[in-house]
LUMSE-776379 format. One line per 8 residues: number of its first residue (from 1); their letters; for each residue x negated, y negated, z of C-alpha. Coordinates in Angstrom, 3 decimals, always signed. Example, Ala and Ser with C-alpha at 12.3 -4.5 7.8 and 13.67 -1.06 7.14 Angstrom:
// LUMSE-776379
1	AS	-12.300/+4.500/+7.800 ~ -13.670/+1.060/+7.140;
//
This chain:
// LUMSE-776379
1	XXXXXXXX	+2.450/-4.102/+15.168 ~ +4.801/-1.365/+17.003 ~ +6.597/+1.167/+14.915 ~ +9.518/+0.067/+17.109 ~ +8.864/-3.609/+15.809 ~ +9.201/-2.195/+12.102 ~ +11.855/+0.145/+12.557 ~ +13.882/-2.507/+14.308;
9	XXXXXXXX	+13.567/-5.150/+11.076 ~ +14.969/-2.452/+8.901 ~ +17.684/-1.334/+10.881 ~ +18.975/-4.934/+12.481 ~ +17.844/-7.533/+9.851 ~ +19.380/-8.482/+6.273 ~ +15.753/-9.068/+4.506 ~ +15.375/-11.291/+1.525;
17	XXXXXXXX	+16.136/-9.296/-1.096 ~ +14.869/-11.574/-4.479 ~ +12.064/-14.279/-3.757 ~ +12.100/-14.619/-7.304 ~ +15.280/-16.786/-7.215 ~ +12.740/-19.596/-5.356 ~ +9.257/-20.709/-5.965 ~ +8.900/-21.856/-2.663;
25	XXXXXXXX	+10.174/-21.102/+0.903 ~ +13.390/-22.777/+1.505 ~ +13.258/-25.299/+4.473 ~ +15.739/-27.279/+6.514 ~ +16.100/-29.061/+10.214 ~ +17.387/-26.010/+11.303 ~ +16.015/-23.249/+9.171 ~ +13.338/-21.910/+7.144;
33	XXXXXXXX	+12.444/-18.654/+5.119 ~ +8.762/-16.990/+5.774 ~ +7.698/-15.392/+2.490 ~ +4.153/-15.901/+0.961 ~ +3.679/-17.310/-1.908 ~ +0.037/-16.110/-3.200 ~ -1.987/-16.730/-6.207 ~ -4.230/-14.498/-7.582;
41	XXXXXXXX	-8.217/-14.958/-6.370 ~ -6.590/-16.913/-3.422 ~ -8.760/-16.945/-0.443 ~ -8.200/-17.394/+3.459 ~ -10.861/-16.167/+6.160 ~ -9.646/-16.000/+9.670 ~ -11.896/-15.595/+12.863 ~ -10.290/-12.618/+15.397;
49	XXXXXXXX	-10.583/-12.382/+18.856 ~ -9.440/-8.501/+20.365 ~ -9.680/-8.096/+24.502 ~ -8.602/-4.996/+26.174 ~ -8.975/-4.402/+30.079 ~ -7.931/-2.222/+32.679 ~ -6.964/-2.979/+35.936 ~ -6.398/-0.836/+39.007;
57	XXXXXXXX	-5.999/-1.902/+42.892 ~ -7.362/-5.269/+41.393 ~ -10.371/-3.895/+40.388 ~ -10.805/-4.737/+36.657 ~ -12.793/-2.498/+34.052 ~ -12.680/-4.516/+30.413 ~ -12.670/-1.514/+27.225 ~ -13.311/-4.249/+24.650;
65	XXXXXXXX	-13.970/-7.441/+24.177 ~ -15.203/-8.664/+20.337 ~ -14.939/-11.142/+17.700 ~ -15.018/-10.790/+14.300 ~ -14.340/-12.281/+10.656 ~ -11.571/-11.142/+8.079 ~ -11.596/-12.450/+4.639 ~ -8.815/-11.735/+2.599;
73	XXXXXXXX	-8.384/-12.431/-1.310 ~ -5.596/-12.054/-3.377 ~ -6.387/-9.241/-6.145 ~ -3.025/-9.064/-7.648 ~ -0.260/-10.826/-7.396 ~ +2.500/-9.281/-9.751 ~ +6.111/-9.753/-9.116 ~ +7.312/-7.112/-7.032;
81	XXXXXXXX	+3.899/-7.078/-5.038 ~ +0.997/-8.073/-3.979 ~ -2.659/-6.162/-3.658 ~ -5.441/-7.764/-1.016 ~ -9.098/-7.286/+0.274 ~ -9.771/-8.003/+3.212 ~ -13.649/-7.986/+4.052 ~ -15.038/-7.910/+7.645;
89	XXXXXXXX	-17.588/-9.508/+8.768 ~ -19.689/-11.161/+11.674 ~ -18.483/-8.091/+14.197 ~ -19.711/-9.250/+17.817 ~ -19.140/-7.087/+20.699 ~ -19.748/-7.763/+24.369 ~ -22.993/-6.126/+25.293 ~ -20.844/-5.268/+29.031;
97	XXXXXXXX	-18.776/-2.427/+27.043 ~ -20.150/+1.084/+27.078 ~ -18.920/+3.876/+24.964 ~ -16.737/+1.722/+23.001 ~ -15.809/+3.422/+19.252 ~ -14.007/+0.556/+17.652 ~ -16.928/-0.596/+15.789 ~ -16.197/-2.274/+12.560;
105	XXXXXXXX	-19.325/-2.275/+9.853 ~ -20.429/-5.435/+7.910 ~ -18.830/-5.964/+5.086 ~ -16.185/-3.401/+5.591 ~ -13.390/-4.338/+2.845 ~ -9.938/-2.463/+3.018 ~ -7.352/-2.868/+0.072 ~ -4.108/-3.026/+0.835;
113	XXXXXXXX	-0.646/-3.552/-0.980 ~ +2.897/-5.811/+0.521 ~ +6.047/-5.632/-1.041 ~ +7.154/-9.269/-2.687 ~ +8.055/-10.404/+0.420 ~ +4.477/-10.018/+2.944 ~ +5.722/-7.197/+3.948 ~ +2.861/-4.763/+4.780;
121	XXXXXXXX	+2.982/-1.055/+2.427 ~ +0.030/+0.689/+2.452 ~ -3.939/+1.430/+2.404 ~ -4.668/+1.840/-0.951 ~ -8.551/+2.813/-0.496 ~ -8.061/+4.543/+2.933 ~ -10.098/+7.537/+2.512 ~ -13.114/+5.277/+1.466;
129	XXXXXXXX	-12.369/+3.285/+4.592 ~ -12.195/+6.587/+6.365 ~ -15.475/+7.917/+5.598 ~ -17.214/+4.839/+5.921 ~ -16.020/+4.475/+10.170 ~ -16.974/+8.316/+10.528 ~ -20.393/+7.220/+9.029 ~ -20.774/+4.387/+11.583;
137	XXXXXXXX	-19.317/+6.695/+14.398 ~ -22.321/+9.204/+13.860 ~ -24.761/+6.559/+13.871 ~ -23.403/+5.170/+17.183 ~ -23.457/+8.191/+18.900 ~ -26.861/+8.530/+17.796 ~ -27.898/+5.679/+19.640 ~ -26.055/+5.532/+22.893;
145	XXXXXXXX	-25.817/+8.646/+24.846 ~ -23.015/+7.456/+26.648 ~ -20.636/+8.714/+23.687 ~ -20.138/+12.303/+24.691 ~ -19.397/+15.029/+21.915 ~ -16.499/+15.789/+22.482 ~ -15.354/+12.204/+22.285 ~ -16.593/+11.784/+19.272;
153	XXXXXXXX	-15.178/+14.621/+17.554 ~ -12.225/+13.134/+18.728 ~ -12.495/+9.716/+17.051 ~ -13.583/+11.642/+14.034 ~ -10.378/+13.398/+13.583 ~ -8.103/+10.524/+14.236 ~ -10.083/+8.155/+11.476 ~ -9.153/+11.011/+9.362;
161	XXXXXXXX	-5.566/+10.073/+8.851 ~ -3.862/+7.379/+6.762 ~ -1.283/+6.846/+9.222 ~ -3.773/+6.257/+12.413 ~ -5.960/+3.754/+10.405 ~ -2.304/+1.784/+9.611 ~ -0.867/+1.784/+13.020 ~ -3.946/+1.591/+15.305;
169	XXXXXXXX	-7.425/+0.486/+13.028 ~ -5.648/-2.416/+11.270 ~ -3.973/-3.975/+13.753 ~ -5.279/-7.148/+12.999 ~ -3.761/-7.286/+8.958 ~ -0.729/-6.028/+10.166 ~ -0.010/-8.288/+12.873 ~ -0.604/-10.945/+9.843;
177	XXXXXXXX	+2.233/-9.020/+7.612 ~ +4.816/-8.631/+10.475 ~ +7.089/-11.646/+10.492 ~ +7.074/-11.936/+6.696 ~ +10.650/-11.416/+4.308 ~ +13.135/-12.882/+6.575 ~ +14.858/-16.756/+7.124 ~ +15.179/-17.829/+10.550;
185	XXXXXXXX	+17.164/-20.393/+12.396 ~ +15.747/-22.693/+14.858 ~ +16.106/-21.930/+17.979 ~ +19.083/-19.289/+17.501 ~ +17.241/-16.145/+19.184 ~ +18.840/-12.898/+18.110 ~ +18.427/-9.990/+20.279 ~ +19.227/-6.247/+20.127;
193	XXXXXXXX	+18.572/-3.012/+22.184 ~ +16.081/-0.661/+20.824 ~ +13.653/+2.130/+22.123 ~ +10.006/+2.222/+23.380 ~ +8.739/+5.444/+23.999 ~ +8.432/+7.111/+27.017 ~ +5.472/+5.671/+28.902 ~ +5.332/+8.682/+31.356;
201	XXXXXXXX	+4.809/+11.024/+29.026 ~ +8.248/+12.280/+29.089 ~ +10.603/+13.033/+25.678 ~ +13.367/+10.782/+26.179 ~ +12.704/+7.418/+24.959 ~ +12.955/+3.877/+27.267 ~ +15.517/+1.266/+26.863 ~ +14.317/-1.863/+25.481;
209	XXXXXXXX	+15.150/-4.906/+24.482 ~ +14.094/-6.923/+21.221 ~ +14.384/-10.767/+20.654 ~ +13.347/-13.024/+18.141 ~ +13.095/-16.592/+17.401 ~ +12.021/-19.781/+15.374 ~ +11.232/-21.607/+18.670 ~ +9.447/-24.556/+16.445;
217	XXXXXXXX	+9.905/-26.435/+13.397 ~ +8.831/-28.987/+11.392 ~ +10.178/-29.623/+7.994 ~ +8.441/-32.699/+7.393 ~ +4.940/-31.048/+7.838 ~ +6.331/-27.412/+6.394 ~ +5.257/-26.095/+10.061 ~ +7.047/-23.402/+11.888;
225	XXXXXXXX	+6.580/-21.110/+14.941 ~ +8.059/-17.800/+15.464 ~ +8.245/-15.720/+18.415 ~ +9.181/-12.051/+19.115 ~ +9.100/-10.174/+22.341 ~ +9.842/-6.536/+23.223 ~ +10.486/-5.558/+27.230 ~ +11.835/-2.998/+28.715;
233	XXXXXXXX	+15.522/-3.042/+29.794 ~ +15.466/-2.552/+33.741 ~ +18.859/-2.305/+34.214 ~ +18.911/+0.999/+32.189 ~ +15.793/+1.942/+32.915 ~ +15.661/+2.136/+36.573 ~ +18.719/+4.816/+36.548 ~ +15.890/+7.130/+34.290;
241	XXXXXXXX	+13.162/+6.532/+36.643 ~ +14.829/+7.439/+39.591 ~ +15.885/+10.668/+37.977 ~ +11.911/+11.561/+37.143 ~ +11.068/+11.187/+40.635 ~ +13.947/+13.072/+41.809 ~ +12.747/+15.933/+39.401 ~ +9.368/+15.622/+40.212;
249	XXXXXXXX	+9.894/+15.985/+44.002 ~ +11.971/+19.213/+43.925 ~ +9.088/+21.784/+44.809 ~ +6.626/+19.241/+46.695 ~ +6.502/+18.880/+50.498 ~ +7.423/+15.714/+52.364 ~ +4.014/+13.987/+52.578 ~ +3.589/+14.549/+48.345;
257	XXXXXXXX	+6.831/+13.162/+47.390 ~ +6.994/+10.816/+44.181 ~ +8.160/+7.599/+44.820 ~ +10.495/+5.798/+41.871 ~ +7.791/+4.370/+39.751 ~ +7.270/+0.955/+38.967 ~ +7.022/+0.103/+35.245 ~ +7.060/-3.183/+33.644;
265	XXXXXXXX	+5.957/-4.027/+29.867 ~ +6.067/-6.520/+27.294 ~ +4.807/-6.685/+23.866 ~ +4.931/-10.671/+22.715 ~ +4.155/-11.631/+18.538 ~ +3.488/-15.138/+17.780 ~ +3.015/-16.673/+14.761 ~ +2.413/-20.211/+13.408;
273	XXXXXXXX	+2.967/-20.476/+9.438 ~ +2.331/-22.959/+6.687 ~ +5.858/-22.853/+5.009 ~ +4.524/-24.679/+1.728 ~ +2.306/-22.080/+0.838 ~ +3.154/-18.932/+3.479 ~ -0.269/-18.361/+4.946 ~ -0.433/-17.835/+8.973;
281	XXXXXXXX	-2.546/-20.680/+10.273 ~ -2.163/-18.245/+13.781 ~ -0.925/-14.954/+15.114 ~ -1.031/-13.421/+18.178 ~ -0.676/-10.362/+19.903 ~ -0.444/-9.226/+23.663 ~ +0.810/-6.420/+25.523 ~ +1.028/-6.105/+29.407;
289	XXXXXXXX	+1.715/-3.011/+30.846 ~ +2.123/-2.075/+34.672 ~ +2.811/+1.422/+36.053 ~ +2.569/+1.285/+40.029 ~ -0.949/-0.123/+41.209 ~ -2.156/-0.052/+37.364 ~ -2.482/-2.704/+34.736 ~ -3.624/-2.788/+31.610;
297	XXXXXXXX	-3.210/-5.745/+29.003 ~ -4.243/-5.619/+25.190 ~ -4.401/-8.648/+23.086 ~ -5.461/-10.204/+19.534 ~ -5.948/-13.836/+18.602 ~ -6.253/-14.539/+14.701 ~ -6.789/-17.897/+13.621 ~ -7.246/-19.629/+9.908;
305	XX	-10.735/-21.303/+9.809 ~ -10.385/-24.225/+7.465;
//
């Protein structure tokens, strides 16, 4: 979902280099490889819950709050990849948010292309998807004068690159694509240190740390969960934060000095999988983020509808 999440699977992890040796994910007590296994003009629709809220001094401000539907159907399914729709539908957002951009249009489809392994690749009809949200954003600010010019230029310009659309408007199909090409073993977390960037603004990146896991599994059933979390390393950070405020506080008086900031975050994946056929039957997403007296938590809830 991260950049940090994908960077980190292609720098730490030996991926599975050849599905095409198996015709089926490989399953034991104690281990089990997540690969999908589509057919072409296969179909799975998933309902989607995303929240977003704001806290400050307790006092809590939600951004978004909506549900929504995501078909997907397999297009193409060739050896070394595999081409999806996905088709939105059903988009229900609380009537309490104000000003809220992230709108997405019946029947909105986006294609997009995996490697062999899930792996997400690319947008292949992005610009279509790009001028159809810039549509929708003109008729919303149309109708609800609470969407201010210069915020909607704004939105404008960012649905006008590939890259925003695959990090920030797809969240949902990537978070579906993310644990995808590995084999993991039950209850055997690995961890490593990697980097989150720098969530005062600053250059230098913050320490983190990365750890994932099979916590469940079920080879009778072809079940599986698998869990991977992202925080922030403390110990190393605290030295960096105590620094900023130190550099912060050189020209201001005595009654406006900086005090060490308090930052915590966490970014936690989960994913429950159907190792027979490698369709999700759930993922999740959350993020919780405190700096000082602030909090602000981001989440997303996909689950298969039968």
């Amino acid at each position: 979902m991260n950049k940090s999440f994908c960077l980190f699977f292609s720098i730490i992890f030996v991926l599975l280099l050849n599905k095409g040796a198996f015709a089926q994910n490989q399953v034991s007590n104690n281990s089990a490889t997540l690969i999908p296994y589509y057919h072409q003009w296969e179909q799975k629709t998933y309902k989607i819950q995303r929240q977003q809220q704001k806290s400050i001094d307790g006092k809590t401000n939600i951004l978004d709050d909506a549900t929504y539907q995501m078909r997907l159907t397999v297009v193409e399914a060739a050896t070394d990849h595999y081409i999806l729709d996905a088709k939105y539908t059903n988009f229900k957002q609380s009537t309490e948010i104000k000003g809220n951009l992230f709108v997405i249009p019946e029947n909105l489809k986006v294609t997009y292309a995996t490697n062999e392994l899930g792996t997400f690749f690319q947008i292949m009809n992005w610009e279509t998807v790009s001028d159809t949200l810039q549509d929708i954003l003109n008729q919303l600010a149309q109708n609800n004068p609470a969407i201010k010019p210069e915020q909607l230029a704004e939105e404008k310009q960012k649905l006008q690159s590939q890259d925003y659309l695959e990090e920030i408007f797809i969240k949902d199909i990537r978070l579906l694509h993310l644990a995808y090409g590995m084999e993991y073993q039950l209850n055997k977390p690995i961890v490593a240190n990697n980097k989150v960037p720098n969530l005062l603004g600053g250059k230098e990146p913050f320490p983190g740390i990365f750890k994932l896991e099979m916590t469940n599994l079920n080879p009778t059933t072809n079940w599986c969960k698998i869990v991977m979390e992202q925080s922030l390393d403390q110990d190393k950070l605290q030295p960096m934060l105590k620094d900023f405020a130190k550099e912060a506080n050189q020209n201001t008086s005595t009654k406006d000095k900086l005090t060490t900031p308090t930052i915590n975050a966490t970014d936690t994946n989960e994913f429950e999988a159907d190792l027979k056929s490698g369709w999700l039957s759930k993922a999740s997403y959350k993020r919780n983020l405190t700096i000082n007296n602030t909090n602000q938590t981001e989440s997303y809830t996909i689950t298969l509808i039968p």
